[in-house]
N, C-alpha and C positions, 0 to 999 in steps of 0.2 A: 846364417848363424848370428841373429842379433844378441847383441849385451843384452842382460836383465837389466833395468837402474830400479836398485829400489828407492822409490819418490818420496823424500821428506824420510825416507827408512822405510819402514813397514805401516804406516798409519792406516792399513786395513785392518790392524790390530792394536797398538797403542799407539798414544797421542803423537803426532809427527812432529820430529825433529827432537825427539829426546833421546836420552843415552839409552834407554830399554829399544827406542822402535830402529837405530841403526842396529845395535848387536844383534838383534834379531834375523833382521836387511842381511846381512853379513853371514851369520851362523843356518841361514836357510842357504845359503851360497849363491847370491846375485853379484855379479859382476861388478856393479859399481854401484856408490849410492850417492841422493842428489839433496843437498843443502842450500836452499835459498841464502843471501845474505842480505841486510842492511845495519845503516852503520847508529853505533849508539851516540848519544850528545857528546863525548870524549873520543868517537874515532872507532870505538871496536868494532870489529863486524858480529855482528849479530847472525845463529839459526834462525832466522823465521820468514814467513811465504808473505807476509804484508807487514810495511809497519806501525800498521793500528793492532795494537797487543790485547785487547778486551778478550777477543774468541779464543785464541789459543794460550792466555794465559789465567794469573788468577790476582790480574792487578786490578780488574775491579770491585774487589773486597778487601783490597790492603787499606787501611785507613790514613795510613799515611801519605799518598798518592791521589786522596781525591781533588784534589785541589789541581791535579797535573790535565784533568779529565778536560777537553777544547775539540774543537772542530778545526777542519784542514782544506785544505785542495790538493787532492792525491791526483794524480793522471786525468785532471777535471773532473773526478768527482767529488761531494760534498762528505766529508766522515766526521764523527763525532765519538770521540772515545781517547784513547791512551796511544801515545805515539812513541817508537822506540826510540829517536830521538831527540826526545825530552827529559832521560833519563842517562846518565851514567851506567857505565860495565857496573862498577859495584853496588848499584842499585838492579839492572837488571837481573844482577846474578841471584838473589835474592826471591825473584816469582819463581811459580812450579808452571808448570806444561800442563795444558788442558788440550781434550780431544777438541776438534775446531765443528765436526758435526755428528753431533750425540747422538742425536736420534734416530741417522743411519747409522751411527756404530757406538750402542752401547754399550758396547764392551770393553772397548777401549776407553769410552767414558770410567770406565771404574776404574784407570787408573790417573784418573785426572788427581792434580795435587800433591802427587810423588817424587816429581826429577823436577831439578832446577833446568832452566834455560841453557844454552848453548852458547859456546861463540865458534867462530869457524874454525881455529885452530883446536881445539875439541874435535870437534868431524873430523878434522884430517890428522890425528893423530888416532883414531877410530880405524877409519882406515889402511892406514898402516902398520898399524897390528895385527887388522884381520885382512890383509891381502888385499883390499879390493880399489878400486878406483875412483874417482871421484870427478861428478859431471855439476859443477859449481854455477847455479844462478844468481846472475848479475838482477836486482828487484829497485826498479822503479829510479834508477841514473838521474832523467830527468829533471825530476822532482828534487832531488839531494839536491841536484847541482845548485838549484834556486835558493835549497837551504847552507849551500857552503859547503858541502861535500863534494868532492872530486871521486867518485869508485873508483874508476880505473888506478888510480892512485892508489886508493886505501889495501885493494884488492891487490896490488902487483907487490907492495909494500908489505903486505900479510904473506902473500907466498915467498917472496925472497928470505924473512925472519923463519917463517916455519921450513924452510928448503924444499920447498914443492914449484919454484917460478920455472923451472924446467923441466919438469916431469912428465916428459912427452907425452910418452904410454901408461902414465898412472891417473891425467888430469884431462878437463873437459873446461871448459867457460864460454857458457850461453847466457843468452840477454833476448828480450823481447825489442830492444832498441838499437839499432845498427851503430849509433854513434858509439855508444860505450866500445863496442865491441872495434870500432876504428880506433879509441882512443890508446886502447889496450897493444893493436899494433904497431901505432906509432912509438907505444914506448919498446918495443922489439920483444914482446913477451913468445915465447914460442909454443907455449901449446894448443892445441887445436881450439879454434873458436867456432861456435854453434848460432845461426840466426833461428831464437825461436820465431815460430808464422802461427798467427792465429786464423782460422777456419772464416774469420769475418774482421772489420776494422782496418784501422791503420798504426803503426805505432807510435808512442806518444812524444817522444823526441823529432819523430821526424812532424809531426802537427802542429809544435811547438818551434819548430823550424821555421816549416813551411806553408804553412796553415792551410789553406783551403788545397792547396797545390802538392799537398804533401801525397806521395805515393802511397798506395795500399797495401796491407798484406799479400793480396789474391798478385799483387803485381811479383812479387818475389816468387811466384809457382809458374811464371811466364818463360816463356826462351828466354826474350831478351832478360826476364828476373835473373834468371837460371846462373846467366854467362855471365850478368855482374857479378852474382855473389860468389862463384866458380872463382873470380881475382882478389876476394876481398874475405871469404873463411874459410873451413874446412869442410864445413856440414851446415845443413839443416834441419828442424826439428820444428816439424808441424803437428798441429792437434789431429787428432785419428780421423776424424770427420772429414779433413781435407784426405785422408788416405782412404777411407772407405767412403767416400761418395755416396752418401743412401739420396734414396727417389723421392717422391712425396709420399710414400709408403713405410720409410723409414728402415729401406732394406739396400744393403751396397750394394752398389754397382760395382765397387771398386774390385782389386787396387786403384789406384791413380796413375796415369801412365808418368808425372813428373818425379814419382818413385827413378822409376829406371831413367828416368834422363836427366836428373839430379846426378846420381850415381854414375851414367856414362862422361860425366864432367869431372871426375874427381871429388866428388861431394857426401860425405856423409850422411844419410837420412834415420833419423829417430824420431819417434815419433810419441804421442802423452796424447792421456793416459790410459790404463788397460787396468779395470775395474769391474768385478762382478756381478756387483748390484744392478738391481732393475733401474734406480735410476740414473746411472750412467750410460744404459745399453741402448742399443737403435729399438726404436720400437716393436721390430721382428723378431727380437731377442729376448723380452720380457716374456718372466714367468709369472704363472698368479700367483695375488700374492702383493706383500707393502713395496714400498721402495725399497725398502733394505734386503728383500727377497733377492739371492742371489740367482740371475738369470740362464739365459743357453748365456754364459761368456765365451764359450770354447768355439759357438758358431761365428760370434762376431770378432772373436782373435784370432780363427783359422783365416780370414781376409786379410791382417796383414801379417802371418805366416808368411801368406802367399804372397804378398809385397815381397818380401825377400830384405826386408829391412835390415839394420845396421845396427840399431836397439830400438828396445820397445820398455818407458817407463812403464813401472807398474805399482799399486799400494800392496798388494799383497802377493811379498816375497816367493811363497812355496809356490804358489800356484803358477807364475810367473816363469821360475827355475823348471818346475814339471813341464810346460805346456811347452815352452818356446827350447828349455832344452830336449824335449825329446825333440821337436822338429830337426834340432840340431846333430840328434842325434842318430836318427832317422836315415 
């Protein structure tokens, strides 16, 4: 019986992270919905999935911001654009929400330039109107920390003011970076923490660490992975790839047996993301037809049906409530 999250809201249909794509997330009946954060130059947390703001916003037409325009080192790579913080809450508040990619969904492009930006206590006031729960990404720790931001701080500091720091059964807080996610322990935060694992890589806090020597994602889907992070979160939350396993054919093998031995540890497994377009799908999945052609999705989400998962992010709310609640309900 996995959660639905709806990702970013509904950004299968409008732009993610605005007030239209959560109500929508919500009013289709997903279980929880998932708000990246980063903090603006005064502190605030911020919606948004990266903090270079060009793609999903419409700060590169405000004339009054061009001058803010620089390049950066984000997670070691090189960006060139508008950065969230370099701007204040009462400037951010200010852009509209653009879709981040048009041209697989122009639809959602039409409603670019209509809703202001977010801050996270937004979402989670969102939330709690419409019943539903919320699985809060921790975005790019590292990095802040080199620019003076603490997350773990800003983030435990935000739930204690909004009364959500203990919301066992309403809240989630996941990070791509193990350290965030220690740091947050240490200050006695109690609700469930989430190691995201990407399908390749290592994370960037721990390279930034430990450089050459830093451990890998692929090491966290190990026994010995397994039983660390079994002492140290609640869950983990791998990309579908690591759960469906395709071949050089581009067809699962999967599930993944770390599915179930995640879980026989106490571990939460959810897993991102579950999308219907052709260009998300395994290759065995595609229909003819563009990228934005939606594919068999139902063949390569019945694999982790069959996981037996715990949640399954998705951008498109309904589809997500049909497919994985009927299995639910089944």
């Amino acid at each position: 019986m996995p959660l639905v999250i709806g990702h970013r809201g509904a950004p299968g249909y409008l732009p993610e992270h605005s007030r239209s794509s959560y109500l929508r997330a919500i009013a289709e009946g997903v279980d929880a919905v998932e708000p990246d954060v980063v903090p603006s130059k005064d502190g605030v947390l911020v919606v948004r999935h990266e903090n270079e703001i060009s793609g999903t916003t419409d700060v590169s037409t405000r004339p009054e911001f061009a001058e803010r325009r620089t390049s950066k080192l984000v997670d070691g790579e090189h960006l060139t654009g508008w950065f969230v913080e370099d701007f204040t809450w009462e400037e951010l508040r200010t852009l509209q929400c653009r879709e981040r990619i048009p041209a697989l969904r122009p639809d959602s492009a039409v409603h670019d330039d209509t809703e202001p930006v977010l801050r996270l206590r937004d979402v989670l006031d969102l939330a709690r109107q419409g019943g539903v729960a919320v699985v809060l990404e921790i975005k790019h720790a590292a990095t802040f920390a080199r620019l003076g931001f603490d997350l773990a701080d800003l983030v435990d500091a935000e739930l204690r003011a909004a009364g959500w720091r203990d919301a066992e059964d309403a809240l989630v807080i996941e990070s791509f970076e193990p350290l965030v996610l220690a740091r947050l322990r240490e200050r006695g935060i109690r609700v469930p923490l989430v190691q995201l694992i990407e399908a390749e890589g290592t994370p960037w806090d721990l390279r930034e660490r430990d450089g050459a020597d830093a451990a890998p994602y692929a090491s966290m889907l190990t026994t010995a992975g397994l039983d660390a992070l079994a002492g140290e979160v609640q869950g983990i939350s791998p990309d579908k790839l690591s759960v469906l396993v395709p071949d050089e054919r581009g067809a699962a093998r999967g599930p993944a047996r770390f599915v179930r031995e995640a879980q026989d540890r106490g571990l939460r497994v959810l897993t991102w993301t579950c999308r219907p377009e052709n260009a998300f799908l395994l290759p065995v999945h595609r229909a003819p037809g563009s990228e934005r052609t939606f594919g068999d999705w139902r063949g390569e989400w019945a694999v982790l049906r069959d996981a037996e998962l715990d949640g399954v992010f998705v951008d498109h709310p309904d589809l997500g409530v049909d497919f994985f609640g009927t299995a639910r309900n089944s």
